[in-house]
Phi, psi and omega in degrees: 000320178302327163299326171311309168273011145321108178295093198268160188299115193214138162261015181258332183348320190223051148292119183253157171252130167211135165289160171270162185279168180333290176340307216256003172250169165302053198275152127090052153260144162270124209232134178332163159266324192314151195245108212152107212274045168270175179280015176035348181222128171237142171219201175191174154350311186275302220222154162222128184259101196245124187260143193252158177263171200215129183281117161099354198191193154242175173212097165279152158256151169236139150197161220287145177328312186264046144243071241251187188083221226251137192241145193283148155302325190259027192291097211321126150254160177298128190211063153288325163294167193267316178233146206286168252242109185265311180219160178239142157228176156270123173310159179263345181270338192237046212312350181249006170237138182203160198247149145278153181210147216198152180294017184280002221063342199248153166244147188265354168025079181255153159235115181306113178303174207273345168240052167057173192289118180246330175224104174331134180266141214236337220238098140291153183320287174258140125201178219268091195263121179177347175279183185225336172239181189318147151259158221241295218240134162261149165169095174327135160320124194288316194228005173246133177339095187078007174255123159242163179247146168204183198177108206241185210260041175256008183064010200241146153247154177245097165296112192233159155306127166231355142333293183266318208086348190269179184239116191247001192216130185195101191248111201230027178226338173285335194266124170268348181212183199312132171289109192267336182198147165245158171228152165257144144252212220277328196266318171116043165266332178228155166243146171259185185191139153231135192223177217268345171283014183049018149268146149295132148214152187253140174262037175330095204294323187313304216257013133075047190209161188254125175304306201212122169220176176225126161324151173022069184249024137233168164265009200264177177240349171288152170338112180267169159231152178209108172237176168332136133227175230288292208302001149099342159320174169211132164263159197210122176254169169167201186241115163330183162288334163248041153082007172280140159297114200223155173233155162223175191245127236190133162239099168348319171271008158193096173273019176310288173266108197272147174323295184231142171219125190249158176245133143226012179156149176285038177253155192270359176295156189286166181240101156283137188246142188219125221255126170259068177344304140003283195251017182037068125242153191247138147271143155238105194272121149272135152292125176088354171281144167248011185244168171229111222237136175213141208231146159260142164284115180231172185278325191262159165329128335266050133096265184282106169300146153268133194268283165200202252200065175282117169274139179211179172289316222268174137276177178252162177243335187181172176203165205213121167244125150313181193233159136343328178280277260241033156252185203247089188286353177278326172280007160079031199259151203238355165199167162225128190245160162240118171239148162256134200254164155350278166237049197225158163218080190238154190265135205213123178251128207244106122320135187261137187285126152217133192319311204293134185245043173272151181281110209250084169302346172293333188280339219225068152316173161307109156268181188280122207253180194250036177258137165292157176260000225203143170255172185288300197334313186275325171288316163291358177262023169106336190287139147267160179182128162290202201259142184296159175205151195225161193286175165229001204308329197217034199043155205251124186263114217266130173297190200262148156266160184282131164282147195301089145329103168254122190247107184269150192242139208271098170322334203254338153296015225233055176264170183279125186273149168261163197252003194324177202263332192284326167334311187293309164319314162340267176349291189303329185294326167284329158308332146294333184267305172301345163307284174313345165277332188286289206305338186303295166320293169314331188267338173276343145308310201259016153281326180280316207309322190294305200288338165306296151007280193299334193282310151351249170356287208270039124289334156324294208304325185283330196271331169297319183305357176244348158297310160326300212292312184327278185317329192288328182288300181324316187267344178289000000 
């Protein structure tokens, strides 16, 4: 007992959660419907991202941060798909590209113009064809270029190129049943997965085999989570046998026994958890909760602390976690969420109190930045990197981004290379010429399109001069 009543040390101890005032949200959205236990929302530095509901297809919207208060009914979205739009993520590399996944089967690959949407976009970069039933989940590779995930209720996961278009992975024999959620861990070297047969299992996507996996590891049967943390553990949310909520703590290299396991409460939305690598604390956003519940990870007993408690009237519908670049580091702010309400998007700010309006570098380690570390090529030939990391000391000012290039490789080129020394020689040279044959292509696109234009146009034009004659016999 005398330890218990030891106050332990912590500088997250009194971290508070405040909504932002009225002004400062997103009103008067339709936030997706779908009966589907992804988070509807994503963001970054730039843009927040929503899936909205849609007639006829699916759709999310983006929009640029500061653009908040009464958003138009008729305010453009991304709308390609054929059936709506089940989970969204943002490249971590790219702020202006983000992918999707949808009962259409396909994942989606956009790139967001550099001030947001001005005419809904119809047309992606890529997309990806290769499931057989809807995909639930998208999730971009942590520290290598162009590499994405993606995972549908076909049980199978897929890695891709998304450079290339192609699909280089494809574990489409461990999960017997829905795959309820993937995690990377901090280098992208492994994935965790929790699926509805209530196992974990860690993954080597490479070498395309399961390392570790646990039974039951929670026992209850509604939907678990289970991710990464930067220290190579997995945390788990889920349900008992009698339906209490519970999260637990896992050491991967013995999953016999979890480090720690907490029971909290009955209520049945599924618990996302959403990880601050930095300050080791997980939030836990209930789906249908009006609350955001948050613990820190320590080494010592009992492991996961509880911190506190942001409470609000409303329940959520979906949540939106920031990336680290993208607070307000003078305001000590240490996370951000986007929650969503019915026809809302509002921003919920989590702070550490301090007097000081000194840059508190004990809060704000070197985060993870927004250069890759990795090309996809070298992460599938085997390479590994931790994620690149940048000061926040003076905030972080987002560079220009590279637009997403997709180079589709002709199947029929796909003889086996020889390393020859003239092959080498070669090389540069046929890469010029297919450059040149591409702008060749290309000018011969945008030639045909001006002449397509003109014919537009002067078939325009007889047809007004013959309603003028029309109109003009009318008023005589």
């Amino acid at each position: 007992d005398t330890m218990r009543r030891v106050v332990r040390q912590s500088k997250f101890r009194h971290v508070f959660g405040q909504a932002v005032k009225n002004d400062q949200c997103y009103d008067d959205i339709r936030v997706s419907r779908v009966t589907w236990d992804s988070s509807f929302c994503a963001v970054n530095p730039r843009f927040v991202a929503i899936i909205v509901e849609a007639s006829g297809g699916g759709a999310f919207m983006v929009l640029p941060l500061h653009k908040t208060g009464r958003i138009d009914k008729s305010y453009p979205t991304v709308c390609g798909h054929t059936g709506p739009v089940l989970d969204i993520d943002w490249c971590p590399h790219n702020d202006q590209v983000i992918a999707s996944g949808s009962e259409d089967c396909t994942v989606m690959v956009w790139q967001i113009p550099e001030n947001g949407l001005t005419l809904s976009l119809t047309e992606p970069v890529v997309v990806l064809e290769g499931h057989s039933k809807r995909v639930g989940i998208v999730a971009w590779h942590p520290t290598a270029r162009n590499v994405l995930l993606s995972a549908g209720c076909d049980n199978a996961i897929i890695i891709w190129n998304v450079g290339t278009g192609e699909a280089l992975i494809n574990l489409d024999d461990m999960h017997v049943d829905v795959i309820y959620n993937v995690s990377w861990n901090r280098n992208g070297s492994l994935i965790c997965t929790s699926s509805k047969d209530k196992k974990v299992r860690i993954i080597d996507p490479r070498k395309q085999e399961i390392i570790a996996e646990k039974e039951k590891t929670h026992e209850g049967a509604r939907p678990m989570r289970a991710i990464f943390l930067a220290d190579g553990n997995i945390f788990t949310t889920g349900f008992s046998r009698m339906s209490e909520r519970q999260l637990a703590l896992w050491n991967p290299k013995n999953l016999e026994e979890p480090i720690a396991l907490h029971e909290m409460d009955t209520s049945n939305g599924v618990l996302l958890p959403f990880y601050d690598p930095d300050t080791n604390i997980i939030y836990l956003c209930g789906k249908g909760d009006s609350s955001i519940r948050y613990f820190e990870i320590t080494d010592e007993s009992p492991y996961v602390h509880y911190l506190n408690t942001f409470s609000s009237k409303e329940p959520q519908r979906g949540m939106g976690f920031m990336p680290k670049r993208g607070l307000d580091v003078n305001k000590c702010e240490i996370a951000r969420f986007f929650k969503l309400h019915e026809r809302k998007c509002e921003p919920i700010i989590m702070t550490v109190p301090r007097k000081s309006d000194l840059f508190q570098d004990d809060l704000y380690p070197d985060t993870a930045g927004p250069e890759a570390a990795l090309e996809a090529e070298e992460w599938f030939e085997g390479k590994n990197a931790d994620p690149l990391l940048i000061s926040l000391k003076h905030g972080y000012i987002p560079g220009k981004n590279r637009d997403l290039k997709v180079v589709k490789k002709n199947i029929l080129d796909n003889k086996p290379a020889a390393n020859k020394k003239s092959d080498l020689i070669n090389a540069p040279k046929k890469a010029a010429d297919a450059s040149n044959a591409q702008n060749e292509a290309k000018l011969d696109e945008i030639l045909q399109e001006l002449k397509s234009i003109k014919d537009t146009i002067s078939s325009q034009d007889e047809r007004i001069a013959k309603l003028e004659q029309q109109v003009a016999k009318i008023a005589e």
